[in-house]
C-alpha positions as CSV (number, residue, x, y, z in Angstrom):
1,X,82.1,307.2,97.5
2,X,81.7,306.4,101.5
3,X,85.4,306.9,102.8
4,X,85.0,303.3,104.5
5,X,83.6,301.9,100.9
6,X,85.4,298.2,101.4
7,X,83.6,297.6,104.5
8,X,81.0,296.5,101.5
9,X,83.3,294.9,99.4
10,X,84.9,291.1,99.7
11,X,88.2,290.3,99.1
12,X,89.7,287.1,97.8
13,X,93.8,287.0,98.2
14,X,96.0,284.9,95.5
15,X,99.4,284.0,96.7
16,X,102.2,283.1,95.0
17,X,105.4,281.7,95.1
18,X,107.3,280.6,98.5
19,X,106.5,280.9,102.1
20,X,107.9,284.0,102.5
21,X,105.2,285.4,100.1
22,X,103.0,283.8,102.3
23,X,103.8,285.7,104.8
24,X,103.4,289.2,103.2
25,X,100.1,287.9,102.4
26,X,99.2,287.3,105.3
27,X,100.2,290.4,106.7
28,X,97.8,292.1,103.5
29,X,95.0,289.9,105.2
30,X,95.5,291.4,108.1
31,X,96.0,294.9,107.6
32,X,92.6,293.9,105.5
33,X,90.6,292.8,108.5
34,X,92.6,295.5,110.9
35,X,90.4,298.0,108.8
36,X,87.0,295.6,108.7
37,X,87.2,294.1,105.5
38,X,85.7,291.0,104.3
39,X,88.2,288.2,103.2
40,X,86.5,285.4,101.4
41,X,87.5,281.6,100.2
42,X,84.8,282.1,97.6
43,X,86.1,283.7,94.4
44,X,82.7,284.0,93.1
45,X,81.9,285.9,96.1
46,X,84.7,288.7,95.6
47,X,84.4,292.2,94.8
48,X,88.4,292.6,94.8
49,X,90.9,290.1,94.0
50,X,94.7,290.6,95.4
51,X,97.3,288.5,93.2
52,X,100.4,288.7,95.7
53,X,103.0,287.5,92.8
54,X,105.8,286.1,93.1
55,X,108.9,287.0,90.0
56,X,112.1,284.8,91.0
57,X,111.9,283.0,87.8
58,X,110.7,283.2,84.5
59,X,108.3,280.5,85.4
60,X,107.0,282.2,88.2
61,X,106.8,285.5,86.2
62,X,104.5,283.3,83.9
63,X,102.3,282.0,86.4
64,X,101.5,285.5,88.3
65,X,100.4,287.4,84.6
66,X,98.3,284.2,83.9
67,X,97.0,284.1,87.2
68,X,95.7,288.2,86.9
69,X,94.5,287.4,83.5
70,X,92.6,283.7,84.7
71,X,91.2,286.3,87.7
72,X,90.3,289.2,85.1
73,X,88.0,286.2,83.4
74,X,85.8,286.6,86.3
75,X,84.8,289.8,85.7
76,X,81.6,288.9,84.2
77,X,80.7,288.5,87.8
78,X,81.2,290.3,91.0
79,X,85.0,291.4,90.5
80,X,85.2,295.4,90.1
81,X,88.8,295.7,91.1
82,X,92.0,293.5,90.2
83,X,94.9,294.4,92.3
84,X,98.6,292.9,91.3
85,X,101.2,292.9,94.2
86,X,104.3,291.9,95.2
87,X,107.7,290.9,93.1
88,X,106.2,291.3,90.2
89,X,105.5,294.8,90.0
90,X,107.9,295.8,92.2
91,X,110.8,294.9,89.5
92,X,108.4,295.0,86.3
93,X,105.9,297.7,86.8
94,X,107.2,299.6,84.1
95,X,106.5,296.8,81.7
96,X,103.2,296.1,83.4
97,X,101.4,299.4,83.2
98,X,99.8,299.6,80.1
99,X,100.6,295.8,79.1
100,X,98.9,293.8,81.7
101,X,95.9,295.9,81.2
102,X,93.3,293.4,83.2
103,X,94.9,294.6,86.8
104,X,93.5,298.2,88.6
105,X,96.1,298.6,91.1
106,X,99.8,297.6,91.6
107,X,101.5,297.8,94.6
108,X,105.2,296.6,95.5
109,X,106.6,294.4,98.4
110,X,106.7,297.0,101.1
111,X,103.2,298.6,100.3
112,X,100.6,296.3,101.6
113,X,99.6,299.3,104.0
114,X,98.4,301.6,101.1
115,X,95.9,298.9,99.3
116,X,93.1,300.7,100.1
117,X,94.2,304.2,99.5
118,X,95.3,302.9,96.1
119,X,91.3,301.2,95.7
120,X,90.2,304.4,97.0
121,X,92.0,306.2,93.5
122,X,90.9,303.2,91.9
123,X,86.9,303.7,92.8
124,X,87.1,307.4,92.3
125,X,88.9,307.6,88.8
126,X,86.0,305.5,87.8
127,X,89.7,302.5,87.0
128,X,90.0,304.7,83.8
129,X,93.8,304.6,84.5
130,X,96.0,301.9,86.2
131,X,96.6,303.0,89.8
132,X,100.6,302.4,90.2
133,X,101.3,303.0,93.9
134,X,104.9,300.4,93.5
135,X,107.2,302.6,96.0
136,X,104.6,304.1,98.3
137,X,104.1,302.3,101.3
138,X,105.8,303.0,104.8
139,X,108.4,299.6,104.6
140,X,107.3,299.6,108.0
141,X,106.7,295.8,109.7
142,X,103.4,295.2,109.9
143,X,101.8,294.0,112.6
144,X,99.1,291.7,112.6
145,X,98.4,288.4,110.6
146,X,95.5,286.5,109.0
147,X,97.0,282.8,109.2
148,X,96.4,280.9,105.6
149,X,98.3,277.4,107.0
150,X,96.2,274.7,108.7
151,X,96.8,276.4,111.9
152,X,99.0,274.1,114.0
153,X,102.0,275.5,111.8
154,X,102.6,278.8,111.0
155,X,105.9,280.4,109.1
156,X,107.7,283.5,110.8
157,X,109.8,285.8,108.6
158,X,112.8,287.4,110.1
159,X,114.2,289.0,107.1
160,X,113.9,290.2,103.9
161,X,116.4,290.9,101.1
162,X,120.0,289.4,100.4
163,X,123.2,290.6,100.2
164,X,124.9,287.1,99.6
165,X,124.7,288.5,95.6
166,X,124.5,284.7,93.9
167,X,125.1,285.7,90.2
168,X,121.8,283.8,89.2
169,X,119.7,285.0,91.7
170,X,117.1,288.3,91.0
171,X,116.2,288.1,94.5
172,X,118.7,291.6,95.4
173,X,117.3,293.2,92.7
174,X,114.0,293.0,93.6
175,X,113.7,293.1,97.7
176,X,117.2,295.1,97.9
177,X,120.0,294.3,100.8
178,X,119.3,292.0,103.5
179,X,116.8,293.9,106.2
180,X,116.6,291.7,109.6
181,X,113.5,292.8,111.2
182,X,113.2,293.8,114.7
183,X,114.1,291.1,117.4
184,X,111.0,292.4,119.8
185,X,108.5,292.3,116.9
186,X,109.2,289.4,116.1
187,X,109.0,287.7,119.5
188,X,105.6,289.5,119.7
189,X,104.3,288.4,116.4
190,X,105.0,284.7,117.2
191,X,103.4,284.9,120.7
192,X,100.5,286.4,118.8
193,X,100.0,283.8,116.6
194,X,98.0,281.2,119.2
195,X,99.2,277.5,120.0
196,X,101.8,276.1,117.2
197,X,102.9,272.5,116.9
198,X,105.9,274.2,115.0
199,X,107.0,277.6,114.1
200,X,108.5,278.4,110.9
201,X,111.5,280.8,110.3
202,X,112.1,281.4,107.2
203,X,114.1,284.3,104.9
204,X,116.0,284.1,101.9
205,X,118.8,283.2,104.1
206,X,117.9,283.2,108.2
207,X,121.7,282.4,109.2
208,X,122.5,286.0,108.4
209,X,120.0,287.0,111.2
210,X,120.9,290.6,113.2
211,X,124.2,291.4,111.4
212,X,122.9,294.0,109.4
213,X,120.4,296.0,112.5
214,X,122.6,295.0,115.6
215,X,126.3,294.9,113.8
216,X,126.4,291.3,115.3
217,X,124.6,287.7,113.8
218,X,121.8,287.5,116.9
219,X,120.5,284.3,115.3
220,X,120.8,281.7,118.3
221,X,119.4,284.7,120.4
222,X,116.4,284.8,118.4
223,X,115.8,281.0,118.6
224,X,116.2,281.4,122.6
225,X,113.6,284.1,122.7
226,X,111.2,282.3,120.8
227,X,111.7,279.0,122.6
228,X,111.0,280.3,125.8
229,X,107.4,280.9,124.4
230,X,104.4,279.0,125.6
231,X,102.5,278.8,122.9
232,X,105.7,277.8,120.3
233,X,106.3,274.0,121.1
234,X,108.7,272.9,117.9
235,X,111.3,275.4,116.2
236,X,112.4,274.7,112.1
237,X,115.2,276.7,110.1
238,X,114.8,276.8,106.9
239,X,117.1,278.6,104.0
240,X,120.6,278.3,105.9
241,X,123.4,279.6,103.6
242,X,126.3,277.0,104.1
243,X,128.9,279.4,105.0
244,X,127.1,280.5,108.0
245,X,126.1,277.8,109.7
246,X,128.3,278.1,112.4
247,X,129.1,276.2,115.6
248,X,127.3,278.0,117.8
249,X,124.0,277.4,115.4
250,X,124.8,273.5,115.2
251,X,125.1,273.5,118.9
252,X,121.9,275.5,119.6
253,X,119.9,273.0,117.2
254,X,121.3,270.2,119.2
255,X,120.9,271.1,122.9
256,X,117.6,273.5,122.9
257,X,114.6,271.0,123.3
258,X,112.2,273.0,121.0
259,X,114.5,273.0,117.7
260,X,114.1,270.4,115.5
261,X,117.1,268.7,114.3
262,X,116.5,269.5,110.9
263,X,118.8,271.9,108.1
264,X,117.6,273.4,105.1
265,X,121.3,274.3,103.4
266,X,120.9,275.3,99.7
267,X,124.3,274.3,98.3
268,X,123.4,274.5,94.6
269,X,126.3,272.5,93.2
270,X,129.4,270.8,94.2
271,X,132.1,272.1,92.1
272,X,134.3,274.6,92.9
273,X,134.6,276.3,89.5
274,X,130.8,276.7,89.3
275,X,130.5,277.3,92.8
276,X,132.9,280.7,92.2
277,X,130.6,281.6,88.9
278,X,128.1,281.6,91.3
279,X,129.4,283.7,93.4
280,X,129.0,281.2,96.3
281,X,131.8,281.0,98.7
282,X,132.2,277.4,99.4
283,X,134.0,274.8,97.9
284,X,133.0,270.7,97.9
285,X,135.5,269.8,100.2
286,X,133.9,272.3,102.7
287,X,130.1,271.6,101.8
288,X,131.1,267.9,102.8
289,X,133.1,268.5,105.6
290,X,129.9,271.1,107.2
291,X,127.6,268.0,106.8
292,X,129.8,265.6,108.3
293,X,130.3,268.4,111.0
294,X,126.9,268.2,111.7
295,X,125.5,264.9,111.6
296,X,128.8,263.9,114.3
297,X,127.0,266.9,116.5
298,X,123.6,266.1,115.7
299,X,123.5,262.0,114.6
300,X,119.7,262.1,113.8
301,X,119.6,265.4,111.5
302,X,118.0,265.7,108.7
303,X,119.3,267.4,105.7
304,X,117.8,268.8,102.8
305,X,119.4,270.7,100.2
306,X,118.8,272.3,96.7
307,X,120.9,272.1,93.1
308,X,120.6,273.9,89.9
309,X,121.6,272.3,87.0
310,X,122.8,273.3,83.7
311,X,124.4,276.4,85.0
312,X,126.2,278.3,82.3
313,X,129.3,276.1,80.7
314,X,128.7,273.5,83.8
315,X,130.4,270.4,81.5
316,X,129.0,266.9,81.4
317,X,132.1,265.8,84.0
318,X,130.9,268.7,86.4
319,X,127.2,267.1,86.1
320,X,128.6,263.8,87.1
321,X,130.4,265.6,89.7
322,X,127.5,266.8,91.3
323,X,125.7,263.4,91.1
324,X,128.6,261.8,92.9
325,X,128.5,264.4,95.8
326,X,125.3,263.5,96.2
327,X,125.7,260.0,96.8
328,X,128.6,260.7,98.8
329,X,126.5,263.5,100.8
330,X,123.4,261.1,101.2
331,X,121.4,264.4,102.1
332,X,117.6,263.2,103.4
333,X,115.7,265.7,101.0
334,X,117.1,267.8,97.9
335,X,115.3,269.8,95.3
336,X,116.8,270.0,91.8
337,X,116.5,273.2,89.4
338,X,117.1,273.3,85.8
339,X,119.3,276.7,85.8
340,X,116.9,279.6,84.6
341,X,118.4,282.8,82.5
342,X,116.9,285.6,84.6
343,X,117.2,289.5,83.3
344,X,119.8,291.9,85.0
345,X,121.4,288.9,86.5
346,X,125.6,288.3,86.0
347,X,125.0,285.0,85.0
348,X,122.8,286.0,82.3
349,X,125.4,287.8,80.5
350,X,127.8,284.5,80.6
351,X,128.6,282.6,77.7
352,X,128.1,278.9,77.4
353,X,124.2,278.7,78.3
354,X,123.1,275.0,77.6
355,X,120.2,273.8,76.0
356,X,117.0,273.3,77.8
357,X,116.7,269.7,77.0
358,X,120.6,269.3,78.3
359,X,119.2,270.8,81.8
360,X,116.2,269.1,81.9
361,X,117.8,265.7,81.2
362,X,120.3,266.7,84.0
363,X,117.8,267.7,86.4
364,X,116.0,264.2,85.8
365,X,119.2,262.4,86.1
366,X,119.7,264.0,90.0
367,X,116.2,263.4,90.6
368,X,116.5,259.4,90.1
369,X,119.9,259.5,92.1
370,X,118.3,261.4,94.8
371,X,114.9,259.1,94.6
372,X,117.8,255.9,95.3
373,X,119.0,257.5,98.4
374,X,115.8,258.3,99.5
375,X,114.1,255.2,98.8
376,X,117.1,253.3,101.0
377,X,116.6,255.9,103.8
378,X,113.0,255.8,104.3
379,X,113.4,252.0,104.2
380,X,115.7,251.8,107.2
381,X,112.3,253.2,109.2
382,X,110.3,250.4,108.5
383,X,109.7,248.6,111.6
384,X,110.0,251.4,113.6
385,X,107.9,253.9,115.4
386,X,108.1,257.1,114.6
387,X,106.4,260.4,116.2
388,X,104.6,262.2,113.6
389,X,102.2,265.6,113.9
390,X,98.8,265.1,112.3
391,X,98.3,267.5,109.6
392,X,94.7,266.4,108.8
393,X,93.0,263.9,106.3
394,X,93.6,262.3,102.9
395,X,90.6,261.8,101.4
396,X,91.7,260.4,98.5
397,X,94.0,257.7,100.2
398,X,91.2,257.3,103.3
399,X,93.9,258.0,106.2
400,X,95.3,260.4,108.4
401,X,98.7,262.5,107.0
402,X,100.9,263.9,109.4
403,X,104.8,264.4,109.2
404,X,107.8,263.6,111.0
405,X,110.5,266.1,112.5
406,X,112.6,265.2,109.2
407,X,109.9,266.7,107.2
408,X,109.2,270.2,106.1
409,X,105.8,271.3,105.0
410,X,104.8,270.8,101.5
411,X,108.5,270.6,100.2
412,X,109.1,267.2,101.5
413,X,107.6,264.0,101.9
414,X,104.8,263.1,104.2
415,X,103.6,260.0,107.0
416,X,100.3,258.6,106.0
417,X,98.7,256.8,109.0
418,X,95.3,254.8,110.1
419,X,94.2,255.6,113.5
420,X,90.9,255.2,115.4
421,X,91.2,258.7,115.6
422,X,93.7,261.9,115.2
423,X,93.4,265.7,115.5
424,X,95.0,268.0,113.3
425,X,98.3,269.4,115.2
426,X,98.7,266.5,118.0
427,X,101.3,264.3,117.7
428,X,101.2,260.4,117.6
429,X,103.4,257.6,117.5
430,X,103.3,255.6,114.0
431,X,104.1,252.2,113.5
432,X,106.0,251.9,110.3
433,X,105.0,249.5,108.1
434,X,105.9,250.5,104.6
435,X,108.0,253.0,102.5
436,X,108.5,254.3,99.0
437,X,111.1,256.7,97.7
438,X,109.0,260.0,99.0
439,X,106.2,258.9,101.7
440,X,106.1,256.5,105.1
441,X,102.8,254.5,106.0
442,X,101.8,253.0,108.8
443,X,99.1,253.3,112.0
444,X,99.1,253.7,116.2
445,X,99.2,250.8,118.0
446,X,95.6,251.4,119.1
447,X,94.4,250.6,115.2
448,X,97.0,247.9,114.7
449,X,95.2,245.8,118.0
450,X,91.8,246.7,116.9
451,X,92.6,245.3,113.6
452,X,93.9,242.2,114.6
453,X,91.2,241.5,117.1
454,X,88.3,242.1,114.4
């Protein structure tokens, strides 16, 4: 076979999972098009499939297999090569090879740059065996990205790995210790990335920042270097760990221009004796006094947090707990879990696991709590203008849809606006007219006078 063989071939990328999968795939795009490949939106079209997969969860586990085997369906078509990559292999390839029978290739989380020397085996064993090249690749940080967001946004990640060692959490057992990556490729990546409405930082915890490759947390130096360039004109932090949040970080959010005042701080409960079975270091007293810390700094912040519920022996008191602290915390945004049993995990080997309807019904509980709160909050900004960027068009609800600086994309809720016209990644000013328990709605002033004058 021609040594340049995928120059013929078109491939169609699956991602997974969170942002920071994103990323990675990203990055597989462009090492793709580095070597003159052709990605496609067209499934029908491709030759290759990449699944990137994400395996965080049992349900995300479930997803990615029936993802490769929806993909391996298409097979009566154009696919000749299924490649799985990612978490999922990188932690289960031994129970993949010979089980998940439908994918050609697997690669693992740092091996992006081998996909098409593993094809290359594929193609010339004729895919009689499963190419397993998990382990391979140079971990090296890749340069180079194929964007997949609506391309006023983009996400930046600065790290990969944890060493925060959360009892439920497979996250160290799949990417291994916290890795920051380099402060200068990083600055180049995000200059490289063309004219951004808002940057994106995300890792599985972006407070840690430097303290494993310079001995020193260079987090605040980061957000300097990237603020000072052009092309970057709004900064958001997502995935803080509580306990690092410090002073300097609040006061950085609050007096650099480009940061949004906006904290993504995964508490995942209140109470102190599930907080220690966690393995997370904070207590309630501290988790409330960190937010009241912030919003006296910062009086316009937004907050958004996430919860599991039903950890292992968490009692029905502890639940009510947790739903007190959170109309006590009135957080802006929060995400709610039901607790998940995960292999090789220390929480999996606890006793007192609850019932999955007992963590459903708990998760639903929070939910209607947190939809109170919300609802009551989004109703203060009716009547008000508020500057929102333009993320594009709802067709289904025939108006513009844009979000605020209090709103994260796709995790929180959204501003749908009429205007005589909008373009995706400007920024407008929105007359508020109504809210529900998620979403704001309103229009410019510019629609609002050519209404009333029809």
């Amino acid at each position: 076979m021609n040594s340049d063989f995928w120059k013929d071939k078109h491939f169609y990328i699956v991602s997974l999972g969170c942002d920071k999968n994103r990323v990675d795939s990203e990055k597989l795009m462009g090492v793709l098009a580095a070597n003159g490949c052709r990605l496609t939106d067209d499934v029908e079209e491709a030759e290759i499939i990449v699944v990137n997969t994400c395996a965080f969860l049992n349900a995300a586990r479930k997803e990615a297999i029936e993802t490769v085997i929806a993909c391996n369906a298409r097979r009566r078509g154009k696919l000749e090569k299924l490649v799985v990559t990612g978490c999922l292999p990188q932690k289960f390839v031994g129970e993949l090879r010979g089980n998940l029978t439908e994918a050609d290739v697997f690669l693992g989380i740092d091996d992006y740059d081998k996909i098409l020397d593993a094809l290359a085996r594929s193609y010339a064993e004729g895919g009689r065996t499963q190419i397993d090249m998990v382990g391979c690749g140079s971990g090296k940080f890749l340069r180079g990205r194929v964007l997949s967001t609506a391309g006023h946004y983009a996400y930046l990640k600065i790290a990969d790995g944890c060493f925060n060692r959360c009892t439920y959490c497979l996250i160290p057992k799949i990417r291994g210790r916290y890795r920051s990556y380099p402060m200068e490729e990083l600055v180049g990546e995000a200059a490289a990335l063309g004219e951004l409405s808002e940057l994106i930082l995300v890792a599985q915890d972006v407070t840690r920042y430097g303290e494993d490759l310079y001995g020193e947390n260079r987090l605040t130096e980061l957000l300097r270097r990237l603020s000072a360039l052009d092309n970057i004109a709004h900064i958001r932090l997502l995935y803080c760990y509580p306990e690092a949040v410090s002073d300097e970080l609040i006061a950085e959010v609050r007096d650099n221009p480009k940061l949004l005042h906006y904290f993504d701080i995964p508490l995942q409960h209140s109470e102190d004796r599930i907080l220690k079975l966690m393995n997370r270091k904070g207590t309630r007293a501290e988790y409330l006094a960190l937010l009241q810390k912030i919003r006296r700094a910062i009086p316009d912040v937004s907050l958004r947090s996430t919860f599991i519920c039903g950890f292992p022996t968490e009692s029905e008191e502890e639940h009510g707990a947790l739903a007190e602290f959170l109309r006590e915390a009135q957080l802006d945004n929060c995400g709610f879990f039901a607790y998940s049993k995960e292999p090789d995990t220390a929480a999996a080997r606890l006793k007192g696991h609850l019932p999955q309807a007992v963590k459903n019904r708990r998760v639903q509980a929070l939910y209607a709590i947190q939809k109170d709160i919300s609802a009551q909050k989004l109703a203060a900004a009716v009547g008000t203008t508020v500057r929102v960027v333009c993320d594009g068009v709802d067709y289904e609800k025939e108006c513009f849809v844009g979000r605020s600086y209090k709103s994260a994309p796709d995790i929180d809720g959204k501003v749908y606006f009429h205007s005589l016209h909008a373009v995706q990644g400007e920024e407008y000013d929105i007359n508020i007219k109504k809210a529900d328990s998620y979403d704001l709605y309103g229009c410019t002033k510019e629609y609002e006078d050519e209404e009333t004058t029809v």
